[in-house]
C-alpha positions in Angstrom: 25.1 18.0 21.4 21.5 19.1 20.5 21.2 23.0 20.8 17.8 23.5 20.1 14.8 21.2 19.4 14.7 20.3 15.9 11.3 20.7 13.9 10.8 17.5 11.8 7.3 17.5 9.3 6.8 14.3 7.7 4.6 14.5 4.7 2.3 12.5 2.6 1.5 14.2 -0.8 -1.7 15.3 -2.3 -2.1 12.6 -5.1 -5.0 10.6 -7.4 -6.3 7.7 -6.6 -9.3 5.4 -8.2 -11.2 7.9 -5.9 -9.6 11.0 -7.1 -8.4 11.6 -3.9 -8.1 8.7 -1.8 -7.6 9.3 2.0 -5.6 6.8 3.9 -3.8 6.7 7.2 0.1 7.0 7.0 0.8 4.1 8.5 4.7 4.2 7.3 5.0 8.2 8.2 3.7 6.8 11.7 6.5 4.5 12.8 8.7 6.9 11.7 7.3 9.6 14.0 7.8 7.3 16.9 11.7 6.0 15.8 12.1 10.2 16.0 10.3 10.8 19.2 13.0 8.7 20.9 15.4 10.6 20.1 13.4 14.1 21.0 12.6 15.2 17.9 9.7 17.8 17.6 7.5 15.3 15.3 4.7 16.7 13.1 2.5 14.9 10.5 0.9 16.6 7.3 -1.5 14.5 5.0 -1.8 16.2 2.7 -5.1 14.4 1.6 -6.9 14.2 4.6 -6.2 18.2 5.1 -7.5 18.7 2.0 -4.5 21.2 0.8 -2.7 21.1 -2.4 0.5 23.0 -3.7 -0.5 27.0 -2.0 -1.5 25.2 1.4 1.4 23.1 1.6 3.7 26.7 1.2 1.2 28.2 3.6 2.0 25.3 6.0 5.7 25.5 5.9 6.2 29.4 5.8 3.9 29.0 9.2 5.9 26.0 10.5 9.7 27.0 10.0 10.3 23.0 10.3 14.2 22.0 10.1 13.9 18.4 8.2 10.9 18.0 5.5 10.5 13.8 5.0 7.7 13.1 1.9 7.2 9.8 1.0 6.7 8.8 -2.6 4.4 6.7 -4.5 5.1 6.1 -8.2 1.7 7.9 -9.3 2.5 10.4 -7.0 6.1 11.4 -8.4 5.0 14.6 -10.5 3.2 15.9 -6.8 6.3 15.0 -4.8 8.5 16.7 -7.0 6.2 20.1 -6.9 6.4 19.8 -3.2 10.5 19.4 -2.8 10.7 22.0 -4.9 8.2 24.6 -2.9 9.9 23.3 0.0 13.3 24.6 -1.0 11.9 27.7 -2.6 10.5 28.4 0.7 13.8 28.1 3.2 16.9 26.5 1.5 17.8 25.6 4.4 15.4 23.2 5.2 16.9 19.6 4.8 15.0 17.4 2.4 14.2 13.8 2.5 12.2 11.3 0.4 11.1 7.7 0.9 8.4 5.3 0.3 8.1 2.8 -2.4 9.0 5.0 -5.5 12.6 5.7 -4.4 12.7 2.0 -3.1 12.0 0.3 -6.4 14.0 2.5 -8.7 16.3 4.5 -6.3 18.8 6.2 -8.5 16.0 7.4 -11.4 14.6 8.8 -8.3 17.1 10.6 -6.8 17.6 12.1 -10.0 13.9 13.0 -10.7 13.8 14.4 -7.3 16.5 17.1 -7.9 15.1 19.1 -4.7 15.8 16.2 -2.4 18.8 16.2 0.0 18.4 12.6 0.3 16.3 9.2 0.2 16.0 6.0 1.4 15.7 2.6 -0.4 13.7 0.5 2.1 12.3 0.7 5.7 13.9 4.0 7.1 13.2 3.6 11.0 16.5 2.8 11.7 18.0 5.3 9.0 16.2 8.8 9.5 17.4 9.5 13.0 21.1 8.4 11.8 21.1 10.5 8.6 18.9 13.6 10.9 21.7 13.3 13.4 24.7 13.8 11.0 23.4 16.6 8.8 22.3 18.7 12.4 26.1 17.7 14.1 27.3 18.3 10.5 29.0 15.3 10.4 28.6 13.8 7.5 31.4 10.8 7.4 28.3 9.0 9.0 26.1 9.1 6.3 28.0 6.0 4.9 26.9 3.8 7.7 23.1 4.6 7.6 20.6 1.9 6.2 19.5 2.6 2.8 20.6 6.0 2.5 20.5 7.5 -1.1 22.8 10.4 -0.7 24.8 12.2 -3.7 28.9 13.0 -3.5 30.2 15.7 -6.4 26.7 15.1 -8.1 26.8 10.8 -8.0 24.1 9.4 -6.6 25.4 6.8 -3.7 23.1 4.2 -2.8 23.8 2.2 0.9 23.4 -1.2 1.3 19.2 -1.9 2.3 18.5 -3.9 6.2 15.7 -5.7 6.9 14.9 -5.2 10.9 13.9 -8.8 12.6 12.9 -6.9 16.0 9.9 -4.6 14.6 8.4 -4.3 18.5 11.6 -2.1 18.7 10.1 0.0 16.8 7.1 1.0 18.7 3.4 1.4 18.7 3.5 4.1 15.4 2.1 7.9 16.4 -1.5 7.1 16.2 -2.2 10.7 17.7 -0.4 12.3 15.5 -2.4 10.8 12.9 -5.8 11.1 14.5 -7.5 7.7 12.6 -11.2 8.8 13.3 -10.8 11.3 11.2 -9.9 9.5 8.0 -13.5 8.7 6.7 -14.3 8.4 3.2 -18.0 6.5 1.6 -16.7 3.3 -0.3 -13.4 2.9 1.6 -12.2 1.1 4.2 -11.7 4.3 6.7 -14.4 4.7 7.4 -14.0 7.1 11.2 -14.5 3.7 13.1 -12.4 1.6 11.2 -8.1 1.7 11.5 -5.6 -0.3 9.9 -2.6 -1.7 11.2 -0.2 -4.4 10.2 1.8 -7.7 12.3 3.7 -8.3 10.0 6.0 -7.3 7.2 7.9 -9.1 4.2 6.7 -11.3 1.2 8.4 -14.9 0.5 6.7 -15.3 -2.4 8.1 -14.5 -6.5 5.0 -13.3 -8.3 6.3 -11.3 -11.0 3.9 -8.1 -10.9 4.0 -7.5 -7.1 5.8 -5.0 -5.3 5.8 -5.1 -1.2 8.8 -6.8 -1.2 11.0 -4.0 -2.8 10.1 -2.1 0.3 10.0 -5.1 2.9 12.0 -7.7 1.8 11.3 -11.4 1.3 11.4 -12.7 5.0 8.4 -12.9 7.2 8.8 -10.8 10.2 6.6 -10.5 12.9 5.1 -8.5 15.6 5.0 -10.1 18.7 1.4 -10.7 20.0 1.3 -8.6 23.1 2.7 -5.6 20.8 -0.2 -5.9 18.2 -2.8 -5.9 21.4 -1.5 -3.3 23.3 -1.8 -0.5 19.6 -5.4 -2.6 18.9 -6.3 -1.6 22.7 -5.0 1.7 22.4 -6.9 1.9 19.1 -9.9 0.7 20.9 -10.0 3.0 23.8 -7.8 6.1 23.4 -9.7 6.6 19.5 -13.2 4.8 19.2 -12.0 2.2 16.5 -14.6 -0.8 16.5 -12.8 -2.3 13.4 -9.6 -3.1 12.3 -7.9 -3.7 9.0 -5.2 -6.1 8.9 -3.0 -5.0 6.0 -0.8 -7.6 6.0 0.5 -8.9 2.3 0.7 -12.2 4.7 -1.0 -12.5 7.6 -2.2 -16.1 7.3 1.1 -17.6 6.1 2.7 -18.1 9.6 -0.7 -20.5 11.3 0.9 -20.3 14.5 0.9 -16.6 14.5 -2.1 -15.8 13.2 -3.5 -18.6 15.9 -2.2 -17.0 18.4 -3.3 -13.9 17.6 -7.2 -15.3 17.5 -6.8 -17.0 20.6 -5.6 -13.8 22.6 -8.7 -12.0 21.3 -10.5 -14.3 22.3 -9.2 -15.0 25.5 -8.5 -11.3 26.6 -12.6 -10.8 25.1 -11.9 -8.3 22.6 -14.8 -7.3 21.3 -14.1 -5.9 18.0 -13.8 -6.9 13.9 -11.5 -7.6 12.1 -10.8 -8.1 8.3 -7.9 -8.2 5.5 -8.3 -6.1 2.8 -5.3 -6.9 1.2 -6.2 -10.7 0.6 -5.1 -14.0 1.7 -3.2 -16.9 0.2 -5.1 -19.6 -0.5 -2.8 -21.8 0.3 -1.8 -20.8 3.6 -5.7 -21.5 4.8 -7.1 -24.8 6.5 -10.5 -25.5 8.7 -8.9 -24.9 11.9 -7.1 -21.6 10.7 -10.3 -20.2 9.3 -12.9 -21.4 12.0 -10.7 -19.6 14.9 -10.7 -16.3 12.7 -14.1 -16.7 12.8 -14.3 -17.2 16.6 -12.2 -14.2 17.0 -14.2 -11.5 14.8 -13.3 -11.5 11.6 -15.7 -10.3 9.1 -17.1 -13.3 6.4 -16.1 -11.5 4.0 -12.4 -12.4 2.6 -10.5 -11.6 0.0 -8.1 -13.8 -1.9 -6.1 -13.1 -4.3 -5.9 -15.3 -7.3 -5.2 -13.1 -10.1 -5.9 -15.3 -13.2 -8.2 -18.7 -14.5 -5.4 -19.7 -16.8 -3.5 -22.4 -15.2 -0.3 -20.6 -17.9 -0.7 -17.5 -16.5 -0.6 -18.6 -13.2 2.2 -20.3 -13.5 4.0 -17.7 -16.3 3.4 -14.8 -13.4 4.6 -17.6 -10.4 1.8 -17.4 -8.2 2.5 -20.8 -7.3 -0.7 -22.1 -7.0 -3.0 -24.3 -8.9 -6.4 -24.3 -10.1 -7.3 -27.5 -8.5 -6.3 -25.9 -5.3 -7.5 -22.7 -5.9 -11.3 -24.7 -6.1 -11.3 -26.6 -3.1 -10.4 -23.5 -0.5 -12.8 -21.6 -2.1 -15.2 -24.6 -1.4 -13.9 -24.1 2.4 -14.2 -20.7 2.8 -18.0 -21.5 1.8 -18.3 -24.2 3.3 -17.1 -22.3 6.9 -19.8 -19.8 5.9 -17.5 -17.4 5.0 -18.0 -14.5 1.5 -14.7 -14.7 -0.7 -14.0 -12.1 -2.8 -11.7 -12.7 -5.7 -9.0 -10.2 -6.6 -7.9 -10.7 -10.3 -5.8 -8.8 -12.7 -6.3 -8.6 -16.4 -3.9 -7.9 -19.4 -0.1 -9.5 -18.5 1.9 -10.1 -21.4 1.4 -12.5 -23.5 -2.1 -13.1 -22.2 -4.7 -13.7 -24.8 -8.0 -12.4 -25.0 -9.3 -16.2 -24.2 -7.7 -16.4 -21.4 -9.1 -13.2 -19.7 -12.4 -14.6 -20.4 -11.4 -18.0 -19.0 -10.6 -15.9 -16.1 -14.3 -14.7 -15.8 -15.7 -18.5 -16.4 -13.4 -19.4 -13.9 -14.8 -16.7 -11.4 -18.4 -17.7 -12.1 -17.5 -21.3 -11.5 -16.3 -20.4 -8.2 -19.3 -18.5 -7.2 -17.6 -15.9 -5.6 -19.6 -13.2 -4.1 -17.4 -10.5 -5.4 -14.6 -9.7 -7.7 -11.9 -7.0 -8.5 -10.5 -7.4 -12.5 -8.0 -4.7 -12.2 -5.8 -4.0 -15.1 -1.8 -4.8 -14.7 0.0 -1.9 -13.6 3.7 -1.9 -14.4 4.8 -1.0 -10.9 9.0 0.0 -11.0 11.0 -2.6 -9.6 9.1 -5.9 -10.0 10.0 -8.1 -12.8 7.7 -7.5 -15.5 8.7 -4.1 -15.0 12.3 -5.1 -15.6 11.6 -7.4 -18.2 9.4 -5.2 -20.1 12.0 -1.9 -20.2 14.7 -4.4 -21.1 13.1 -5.7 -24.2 11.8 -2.3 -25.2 7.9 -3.0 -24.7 7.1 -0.1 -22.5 4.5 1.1 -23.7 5.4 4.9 -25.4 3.4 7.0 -23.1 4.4 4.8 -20.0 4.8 7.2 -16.8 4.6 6.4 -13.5 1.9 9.4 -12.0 -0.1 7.3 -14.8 0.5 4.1 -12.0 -3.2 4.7 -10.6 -5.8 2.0 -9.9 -8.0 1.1 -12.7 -5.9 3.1 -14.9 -5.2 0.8 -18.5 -1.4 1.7 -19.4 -0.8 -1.5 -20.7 -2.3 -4.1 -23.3 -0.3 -7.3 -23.8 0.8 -7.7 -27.8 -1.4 -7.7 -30.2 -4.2 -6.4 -28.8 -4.7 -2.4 -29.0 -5.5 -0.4 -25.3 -8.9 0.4 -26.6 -9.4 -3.3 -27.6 -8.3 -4.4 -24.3 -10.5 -1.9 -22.0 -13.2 -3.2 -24.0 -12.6 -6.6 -22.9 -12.1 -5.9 -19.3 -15.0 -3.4 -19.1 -17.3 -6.8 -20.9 -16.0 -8.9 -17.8 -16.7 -6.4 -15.4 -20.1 -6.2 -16.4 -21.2 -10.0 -16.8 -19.5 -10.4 -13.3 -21.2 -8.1 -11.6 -24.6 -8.7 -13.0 -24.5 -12.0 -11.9 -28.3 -12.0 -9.2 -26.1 -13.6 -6.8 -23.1 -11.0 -7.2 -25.9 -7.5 -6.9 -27.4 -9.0 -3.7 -24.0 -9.1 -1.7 -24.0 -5.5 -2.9 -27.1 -4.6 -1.5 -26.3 -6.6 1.8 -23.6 -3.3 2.5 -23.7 0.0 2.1 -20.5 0.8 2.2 -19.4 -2.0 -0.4 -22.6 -1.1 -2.4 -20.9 2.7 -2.4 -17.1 1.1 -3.3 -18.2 -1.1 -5.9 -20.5 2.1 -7.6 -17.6 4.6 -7.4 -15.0 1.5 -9.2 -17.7 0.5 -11.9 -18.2 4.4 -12.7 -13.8 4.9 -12.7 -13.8 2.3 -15.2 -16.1 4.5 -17.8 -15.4 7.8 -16.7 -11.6 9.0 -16.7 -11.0 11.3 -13.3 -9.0 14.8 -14.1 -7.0 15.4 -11.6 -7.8 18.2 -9.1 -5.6 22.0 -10.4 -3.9 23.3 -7.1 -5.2 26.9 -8.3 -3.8 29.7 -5.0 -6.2 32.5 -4.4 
C-alpha cells in the first residue's frame, strides 16, 4: 500500500528550435498525466519553454517542489539539455527517481540510456501503460516487476535491459490528456501554429507507410489506431468551452488514410454544429484524398489551406526514399485540391543521398508546375532510428561532426556525396528564393499574418544561424 501521495513532475526541456525557442503544447506529457491521475498520483507539468526557465529555474523548481518521480521526455536535438537537467535533478535530491522518454530514447534506446547516465530508467515507445507499472514497483520497492512493464529501459549490474515495445489498440482507455495542467491558451507564439486560440490534438496514432527518412513510427508503430469519434468530440468540446480554443490542429501523421473515419468525424461536426476550424499541419497523403473526402472537410471547417507532403520532383527519389507515390498522381490531387478551392502547400525535403543537384532543382520545376501556393524545402535531417539513419552509420557516411542536438529544423548536417555543405546550402537557399518570389507565392503571404510572420522568421533561419540561449543563474 500507498503511504503517502507521491509527487510526480513531468518535464519538457528547454531546447532550440527553427524559432530558437519554439513553444508547443506537451501533448505526450499530457496523456501521461491522466494514465497517473488514475492511479492518484499528485501530477504536475513543467515546460520548460513555455515558462521561460532554463538550467537555475529548473533547480529553483525542484528544490521548491520536493517531487518523488522526475519524467523528461527527449528529443534528439534536445539530448545535451536533457542530460543537464537529469543531472541537476540528481544533484538536487538523489533520491528522486528518474525517468526519460520521448522519441530520442525510442529510436536509439540503449546509446540513450547510456548518454543519460543520470536516468533511473526510460522507455522505448508509448509509456501510458508503462509509467504507472515501473512508478508502482520502485515506490513498493518491488522490483521483480520491472520485467513485465512495456518498453521499460532499465539497467541490472550496469547492462542496459530493454523490454519488449506494445502498441495499445484501445487509446480512449487512455483518456482525454490533462489539458489543465497544460493550460493551451497560453501557448502563443507569432508564426506558429499556437497561437492562444488555437490547440492541437490527435485521433489517431501509427504510420503504415516505409519512407526511409521518417520517424513517427519508432515511437507509434506501423498500425493505424484510432480514437473513437465521441472521444475526439468530447476533448474538442472541452477544448472549446472549458479553454476558448476556436481552432484546432489535427496532428495526425495520417488522419486521411482511414475515409471512413475521417468521414465520420466531418459528419459529427457537422451534425452536432460545431462551430470551429480545423486544419493539419502535419500534411496529408495524397493518395488517401478523393472529391467526397475533401468536399466534407470542407463542409466541416477545415481551413483551404493544406499541406501535403511530397518531398521530392524526381520520380528516383521518390521511389529510392519509398514514398510510394507517383508523379502522375501526385499532379492530378493537386489539380483537386484546386479544383475543390482548396490552397496546397507542398512540404519537400532537399539533399538525400545520392541525390543530385539536378534533381533538387527538378524538384523546384516540379513545384512551380504545380502551382502550389506555398512550399517548405527543408534539408534532410538524419533522425536516429529511420533507415537512412541506419544505412548511413553502417557504411560509415555520417557525416564527422554529426550530433544529434545539431537535429534542428533548417539546420544542413548533411550534403549527399559529392557535393560540399556549403555547396549544398547554396542550392537550397537558390530554391528557396525562386519559390518564394513567385507573384502568386508573396500574395498568399500577404493574405495571413500569421503565415506572412512564419514564412519571415524560416526565410531569415535559413541565412542567419540562431546561438542558442546561455542558461547564465544570477
Amino acid at each position: 500500500m500507498i503511504k503517502k501521495r507521491i509527487k510526480v513532475l513531468l518535464v519538457a526541456p528547454y531546447k532550440n528550435s527553427f524559432l530558437g525557442s519554439g513553444k508547443f503544447p506537451p501533448l505526450g506529457l499530457g496523456y501521461l498525466a491522466t494514465s497517473l491521475r488514475k492511479q492518484n498520483y499528485d501530477v504536475k507539468i513543467l515546460d520548460c519553454l513555455q515558462a521561460g526557465i532554463g538550467a537555475c529555474g529548473y533547480r529553483k523548481y525542484l528544490l521548491e517542489e520536493k517531487p518523488d518521480i522526475v519524467g523528461i521526455n527527449s528529443w534528439s536535438c534536445s539530448v545535451d539539455e536533457v542530460k543537464e537537467m537529469l543531472e541537476i535533478t540528481k544533484d538536487v535530491n538523489s533520491q528522486i527517481t528518474t525517468i526519460v522518454g520521448g522519441p530520442h530514447p525510442s529510436a536509439v534506446p540503449r546509446q540513450a540510456m547510456e548518454f543519460f547516465s543520470g536516468a533511473d530508467f526510460g522507455f522505448k515507445g508509448e509509456a501510458e501503460i508503462g509509467l504507472p507499472m515501473v512508478i508502482d514497483a520502485v515506490i513498493n520497492n518491488d522490483h521483480t516487476q520491472l520485467v513485465k512493464v512495456p518498453g521499460l529501459l532499465w539497467r541490472v549490474q550496469g547492462e542496459v535491459k530493454i523490454n519488449e515495445q506494445i502498441f495499445f489498440d484501445k487509446l480512449d482507455e487512455f483518456g482525454i490528456l490533462a489539458w489543465d495542467l497544460i493550460k493551451p491558451a497560453q501557448y502563443v507564439q507569432k508564426g506558429t501554429i499556437v497561437s492562444g486560440s488555437t490547440a492541437p490534438i490527435i485521433t489517431s496514432r501509427g504510420c503504415p507507410y516505409l519512407c526511409t527518412f521518417c520517424s513517427p513510427h519508432i515511437v507509434s508503430g506501423r498500425k493505424i489506431r484510432l480514437r473513437s469519434i465521441e472521444n475526439i468530440i468530447k476533448e474538442i468540446k472541452l477544448l472549446k468551452d472549458g479553454h476558448g480554443i476556436k481552432r484546432i490542429a489535427i496532428m495526425d501523421e495520417n488522419f486521411t488514410f482511414d475515409k471512413n473515419h475521417a468521414m465520420d468525424f466531418c459528419r459529427r461536426i457537422i451534425n452536432d454544429k460545431i462551430k470551429m476550424e480545423f486544419f493539419l499541419p502535419n500534411g496529408v497523403r495524397l493518395n488517401t484524398l478523393d472529391e467526397e473526402l475533401l468536399s466534407l472537410m470542407k463542409k466541416a471547417g477545415f481551413l483551404p489551406s493544406v499541406a501535403v507532403g511530397i518531398e521530392s520532383g524526381s520520380q528516383r527519389v521518390l521511389g529510392m526514399i519509398k514514398k510510394r507515390l507517383n508523379k502522375k498522381t501526385i499532379k492530378t490531387k493537386v489539380s483537386l485540391l484546386r479544383r475543390l478551392k482548396f490552397r496546397p502547400i507542398g512540404y519537400f525535403i532537399l539533399g538525400f543521398p545520392t541525390e543530385t543537384k539536378e534533381e533538387m532543382y527538378e524538384t523546384l520545376r516540379f513545384a512551380k508546375e504545380l502551382k502550389l501556393f506555398r512550399a517548405a524545402f527543408s534539408p534532410l535531417l538524419i533522425l536516429p532510428g529511420t533507415e537512412i539513419y541506419d544505412y548511413l552509420k553502417n557504411n560509415n557516411e555520417l557525416p564527422d561532426n554529426y550530433s544529434f542536438s545539431s537535429l534542428v529544423t533548417d539546420s544542413v548536417t548533411y550534403a549527399p556525396l559529392g557535393i560540399t555543405l556549403e555547396e549544398f546550402s547554396a542550392i537550397r537557399k537558390d530554391i528557396v528564393f525562386k519559390f518564394n518570389l513567385q507573384p502568386r507565392v508573396l500574395m498568399e503571404y500577404m493574405r495571413d499574418w500569421n503565415s506572412f510572420v512564419f514564412a519571415a522568421v524560416k526565410f531569415f533561419s535559413i541565412f542567419i544561424k540562431k546561438k542558442k540561449v546561455e542558461n547564465v543563474c544570477g
